[in-house]
C-alpha positions in Angstrom: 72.0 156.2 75.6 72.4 159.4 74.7 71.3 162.7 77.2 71.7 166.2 76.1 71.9 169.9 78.0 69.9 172.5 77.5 69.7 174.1 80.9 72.3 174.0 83.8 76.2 173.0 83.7 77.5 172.5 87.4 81.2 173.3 87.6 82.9 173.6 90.7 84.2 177.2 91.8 86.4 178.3 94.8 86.6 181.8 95.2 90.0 183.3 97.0 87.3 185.1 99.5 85.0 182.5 100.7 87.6 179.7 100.4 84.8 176.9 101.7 82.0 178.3 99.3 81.1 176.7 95.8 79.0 177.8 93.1 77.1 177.4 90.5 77.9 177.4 86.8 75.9 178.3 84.3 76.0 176.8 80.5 75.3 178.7 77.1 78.2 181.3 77.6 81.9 181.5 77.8 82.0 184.3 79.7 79.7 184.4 82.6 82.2 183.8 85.3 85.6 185.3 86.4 86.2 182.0 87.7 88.0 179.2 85.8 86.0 175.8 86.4 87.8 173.3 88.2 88.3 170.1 86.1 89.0 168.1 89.0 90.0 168.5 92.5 93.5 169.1 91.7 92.2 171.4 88.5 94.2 169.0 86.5 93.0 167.2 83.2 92.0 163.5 83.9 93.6 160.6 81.8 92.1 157.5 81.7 93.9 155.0 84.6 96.4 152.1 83.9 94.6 148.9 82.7 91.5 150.7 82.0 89.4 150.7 78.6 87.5 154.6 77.8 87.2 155.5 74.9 85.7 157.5 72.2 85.8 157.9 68.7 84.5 160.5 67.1 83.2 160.6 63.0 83.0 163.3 60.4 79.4 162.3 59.6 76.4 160.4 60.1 76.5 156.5 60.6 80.2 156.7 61.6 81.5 158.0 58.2 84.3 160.2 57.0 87.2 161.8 59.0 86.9 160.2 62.7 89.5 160.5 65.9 89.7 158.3 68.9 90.4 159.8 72.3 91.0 158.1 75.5 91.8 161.3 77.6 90.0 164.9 78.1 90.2 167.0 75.2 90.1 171.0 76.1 90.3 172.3 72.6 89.1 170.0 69.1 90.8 173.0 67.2 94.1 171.8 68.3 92.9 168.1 66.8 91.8 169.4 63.9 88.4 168.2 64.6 86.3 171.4 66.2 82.8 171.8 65.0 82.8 168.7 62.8 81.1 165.4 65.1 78.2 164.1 63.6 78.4 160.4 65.0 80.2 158.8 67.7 80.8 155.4 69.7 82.3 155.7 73.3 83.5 152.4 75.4 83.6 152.6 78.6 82.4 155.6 81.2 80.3 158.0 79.8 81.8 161.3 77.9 80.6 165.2 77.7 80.6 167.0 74.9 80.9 170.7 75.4 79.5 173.1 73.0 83.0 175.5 73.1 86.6 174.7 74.3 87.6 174.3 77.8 84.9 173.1 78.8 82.0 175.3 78.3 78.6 176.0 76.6 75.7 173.6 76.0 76.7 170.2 76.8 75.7 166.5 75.3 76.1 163.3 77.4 76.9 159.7 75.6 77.3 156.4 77.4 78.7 153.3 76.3 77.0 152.4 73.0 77.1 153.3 69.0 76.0 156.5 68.6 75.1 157.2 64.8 73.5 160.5 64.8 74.2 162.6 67.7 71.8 165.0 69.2 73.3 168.5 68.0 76.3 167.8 65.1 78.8 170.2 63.9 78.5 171.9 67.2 81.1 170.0 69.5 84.4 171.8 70.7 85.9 169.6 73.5 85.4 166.5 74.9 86.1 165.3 79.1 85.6 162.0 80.4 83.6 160.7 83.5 85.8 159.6 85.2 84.0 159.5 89.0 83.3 155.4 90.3 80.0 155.0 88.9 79.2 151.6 90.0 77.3 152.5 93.5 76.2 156.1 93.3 74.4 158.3 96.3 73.5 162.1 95.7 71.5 163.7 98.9 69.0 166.5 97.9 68.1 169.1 99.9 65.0 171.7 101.0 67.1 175.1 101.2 70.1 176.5 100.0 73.4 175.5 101.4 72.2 171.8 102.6 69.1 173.1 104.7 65.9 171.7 105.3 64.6 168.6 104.6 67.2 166.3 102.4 66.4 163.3 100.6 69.3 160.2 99.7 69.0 158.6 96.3 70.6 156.0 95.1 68.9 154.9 92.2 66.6 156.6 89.2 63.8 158.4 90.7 60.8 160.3 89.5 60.1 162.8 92.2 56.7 163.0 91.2 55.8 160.0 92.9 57.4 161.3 96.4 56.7 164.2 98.3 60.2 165.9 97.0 59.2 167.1 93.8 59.8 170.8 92.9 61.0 171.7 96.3 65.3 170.7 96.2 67.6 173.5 96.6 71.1 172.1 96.9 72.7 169.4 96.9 75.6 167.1 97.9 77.0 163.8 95.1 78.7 161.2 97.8 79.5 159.2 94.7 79.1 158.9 91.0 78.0 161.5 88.5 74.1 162.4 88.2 71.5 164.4 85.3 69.2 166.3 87.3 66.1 167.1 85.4 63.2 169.7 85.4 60.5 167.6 84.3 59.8 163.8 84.6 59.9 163.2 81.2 63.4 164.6 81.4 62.6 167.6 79.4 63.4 171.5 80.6 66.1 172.6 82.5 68.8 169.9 83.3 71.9 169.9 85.6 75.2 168.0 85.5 75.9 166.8 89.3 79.3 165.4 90.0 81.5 164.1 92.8 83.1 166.7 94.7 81.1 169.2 92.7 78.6 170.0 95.7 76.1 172.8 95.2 75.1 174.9 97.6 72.4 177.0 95.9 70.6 175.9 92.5 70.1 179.6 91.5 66.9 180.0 89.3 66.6 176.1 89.2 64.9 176.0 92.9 62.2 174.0 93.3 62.5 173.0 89.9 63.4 169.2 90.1 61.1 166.3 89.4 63.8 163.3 88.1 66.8 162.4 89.0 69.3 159.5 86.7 72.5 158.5 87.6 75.5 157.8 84.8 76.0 154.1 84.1 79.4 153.1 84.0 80.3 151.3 81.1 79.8 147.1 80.8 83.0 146.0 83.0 86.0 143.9 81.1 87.5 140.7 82.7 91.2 140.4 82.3 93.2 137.2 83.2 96.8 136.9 84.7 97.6 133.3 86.0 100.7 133.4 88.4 102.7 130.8 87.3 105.2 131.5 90.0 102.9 130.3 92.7 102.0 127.1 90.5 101.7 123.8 92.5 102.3 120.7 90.9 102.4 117.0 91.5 103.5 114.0 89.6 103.0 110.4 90.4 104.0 107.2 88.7 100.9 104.7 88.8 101.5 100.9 87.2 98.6 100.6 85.1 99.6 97.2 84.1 101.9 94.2 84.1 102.6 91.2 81.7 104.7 88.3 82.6 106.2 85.6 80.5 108.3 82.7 81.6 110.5 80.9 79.9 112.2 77.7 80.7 114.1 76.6 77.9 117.1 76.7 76.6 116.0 78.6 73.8 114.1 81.9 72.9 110.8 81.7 72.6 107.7 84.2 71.9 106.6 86.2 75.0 103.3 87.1 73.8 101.4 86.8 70.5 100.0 90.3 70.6 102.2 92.6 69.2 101.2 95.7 71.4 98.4 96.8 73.5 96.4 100.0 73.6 95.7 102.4 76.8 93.5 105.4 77.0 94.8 108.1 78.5 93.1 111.6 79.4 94.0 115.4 79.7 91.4 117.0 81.9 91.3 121.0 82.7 89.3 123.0 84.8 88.4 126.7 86.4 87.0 127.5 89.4 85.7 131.2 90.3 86.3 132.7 93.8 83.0 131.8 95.4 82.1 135.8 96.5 82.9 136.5 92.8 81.8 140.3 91.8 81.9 138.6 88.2 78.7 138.8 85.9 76.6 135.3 85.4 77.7 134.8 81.8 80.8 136.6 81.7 83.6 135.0 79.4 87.2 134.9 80.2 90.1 134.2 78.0 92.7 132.6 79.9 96.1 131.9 78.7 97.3 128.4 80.0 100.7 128.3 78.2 102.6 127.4 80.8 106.0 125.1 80.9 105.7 122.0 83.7 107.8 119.7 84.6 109.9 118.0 81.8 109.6 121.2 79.9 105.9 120.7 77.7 102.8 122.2 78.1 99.9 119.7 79.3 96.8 122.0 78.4 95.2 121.4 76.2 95.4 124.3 74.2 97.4 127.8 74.7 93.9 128.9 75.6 91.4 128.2 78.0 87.3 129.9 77.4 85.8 130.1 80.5 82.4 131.4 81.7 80.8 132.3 84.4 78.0 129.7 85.2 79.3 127.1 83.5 81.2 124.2 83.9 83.9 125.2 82.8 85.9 121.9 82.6 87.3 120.0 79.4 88.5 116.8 78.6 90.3 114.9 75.8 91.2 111.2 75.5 93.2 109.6 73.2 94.4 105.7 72.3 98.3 105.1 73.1 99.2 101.9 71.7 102.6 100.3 73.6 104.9 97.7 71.9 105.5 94.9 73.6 108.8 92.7 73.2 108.9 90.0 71.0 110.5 87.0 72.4 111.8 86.3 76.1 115.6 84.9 76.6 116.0 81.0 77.8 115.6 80.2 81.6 114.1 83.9 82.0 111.5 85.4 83.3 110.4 89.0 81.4 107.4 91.3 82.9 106.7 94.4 81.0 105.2 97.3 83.6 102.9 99.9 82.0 103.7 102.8 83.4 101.2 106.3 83.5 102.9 109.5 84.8 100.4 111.5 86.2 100.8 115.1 86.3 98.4 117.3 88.6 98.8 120.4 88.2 96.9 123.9 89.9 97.9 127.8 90.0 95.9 130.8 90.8 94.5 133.2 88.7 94.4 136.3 89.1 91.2 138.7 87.3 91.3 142.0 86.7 87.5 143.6 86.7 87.3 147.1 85.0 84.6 149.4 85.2 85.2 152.5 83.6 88.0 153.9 85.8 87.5 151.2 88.4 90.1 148.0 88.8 89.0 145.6 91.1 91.0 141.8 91.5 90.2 139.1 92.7 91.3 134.9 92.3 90.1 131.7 90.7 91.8 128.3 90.2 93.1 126.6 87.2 93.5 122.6 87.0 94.8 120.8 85.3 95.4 116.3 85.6 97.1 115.0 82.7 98.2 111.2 81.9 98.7 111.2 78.7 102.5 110.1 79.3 102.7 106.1 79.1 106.0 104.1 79.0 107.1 100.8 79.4 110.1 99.0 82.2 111.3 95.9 81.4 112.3 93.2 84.6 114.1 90.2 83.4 114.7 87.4 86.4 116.7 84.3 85.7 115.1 80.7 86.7 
């Protein structure tokens, strides 16, 4: 989705006389405040957090053609890239990214969330480029009557068409408890528009009062599922079963045959599954690579491959089974009695998983189960008894 700015830019300003009081900042020229805007609380640059996937990368031309760059981090200044003025098409993963019109941050601003982008809104005019990196996954911005939070105030939390309340054309300020917001003029998102952010409070819209009839939050980009199964806290079992027994007795004085079947087949199985935490925050549908090459007891791997698909709202269980044909002895000794035992090591085997969900900057864990019972291993013990 792609949202662009010709109106208002809200930066965040703290000026050394009225240390409490923030203002507003307005887009289209690089000059129009002593004050530096803030890129963050700390005024620091924000990189994209451990574990996390945001990025964007940027194209020459139309359709994703000719030069292109890939950034995971604020860019101030393109010219320093080699890039300024040149971004025709783009494709950003992950939290949405703003594209100013000049370096550090200033000018007319463009907005792109997750998506392919093949033509975007104003090419050859972008300069630098800063993430979004605010939690974007439960937002709430409180609008109110007057300037500097007076009056009546109104809590959204979702898109809204003011139109349809009785707070259109009448907020003055406003407050953004979480997540980053477009404010817009009219409800078909035209006229002046205005960049809200967390942190970024404003106490007095300036020549925007009484202007606002739709308000949008920023979607956070489709979340990623990551898999880590903690082998260390593995529990495993193994139990010997008899799945059969075959007797011969001879009471001769000479060998004879103990069986005319030369050997016998047994089916044996290898069954996995997965189990997701029951207050999963998982999407229905969501697939999960998770790597099951693990060592068990007596050194091999019982899975059934080094990689187990899983989705949520499946199943999510697989089985193989396979013929293992045993040889059985061919003749018993005089005054003997010979039983053959067919023996089935069964392995059980379970460890927890731990998943890593990432929205935009957001990590979130939590646990399912794998399982795995295995009996493919079958032997053979011979017990020889003299009569």
């Amino acid at each position: 989705m792609l949202l662009s700015f010709d109106g208002l830019l809200l930066q965040n300003f703290r000026p050394t006389t009225v240390p409490d009081q923030q203002f507003l900042w307005l887009s289209g020229s690089k000059n129009q405040s002593p004050f530096k805007p803030s890129l963050e609380r700390g005024g620091v640059e924000r990189t994209t957090l451990p574990g996390t996937m945001n990025k964007i990368i940027v194209y020459e031309h139309f359709d994703f053609q000719g030069l292109s760059r890939e950034f995971t981090s604020d860019v101030s200044d393109l010219v320093a890239k080699n890039f300024d003025n040149c971004i025709s098409s783009l494709k950003v993963i992950g939290n949405p990214w703003v594209a100013y019109e000049h370096t550090k941050y200033y000018g007319h601003i463009q907005v792109y969330e997750e998506g392919e982008h093949a033509r975007v809104e104003h090419d050859n005019v972008i300069s630098s480029l800063q993430l979004v990196s605010e939690d974007l996954t439960n937002p709430q911005i409180t609008l109110y009557e007057h300037p500097y939070y007076q009056g009546r105030q109104l809590v959204l939390r979702n898109e809204t068409n003011l139109c349809h309340g009785s707070f259109n054309d009448i907020a003055s300020s406003h407050k953004v408890q979480r997540g980053a917001w477009l404010l817009y003029e009219h409800p078909d998102k035209t006229g002046h528009r205005m960049l809200a952010r967390f942190s970024q409070d404003v106490p007095d819209y300036g020549h925007f009062h009484d202007k606002l009839s739709y308000v949008v939050p920023l979607k956070p980009g489709k979340p990623s599922v990551s898999a880590e199964v903690l082998w260390d806290k593995k529990e495993e079992h193994v139990q010997s079963v008899v799945i059969d027994s075959i007797s011969s007795v001879n009471r001769s004085s000479q060998e004879r045959t103990f069986t005319t079947e030369m050997g016998r087949d047994y089916e044996t199985s290898v069954n996995e599954s997965f189990n997701f935490s029951n207050s999963t925050e998982i999407k229905w549908g969501t697939s999960i690579n998770v790597d099951v090459m693990g060592l068990f007891k007596g050194g091999h791997n019982l899975s059934l491959s080094n990689t187990f698909k899983v989705e949520l709202g499946k199943s999510n269980t697989r089985t193989e089974k396979k013929s293992v044909r045993i040889s059985l002895p061919n003749t018993v000794s005089p005054n003997t009695k010979l039983t053959v035992n067919v023996v089935r090591k069964q392995v059980s085997v379970k460890v927890p998983v731990k998943l890593i969900i990432t929205t935009g900057s957001q990590c979130k864990e939590e646990y399912g189960e794998y399982r795995c019972q295995s009996g493919e291993s079958i032997t053979t013990e011979y017990d020889e008894e003299e009569i």
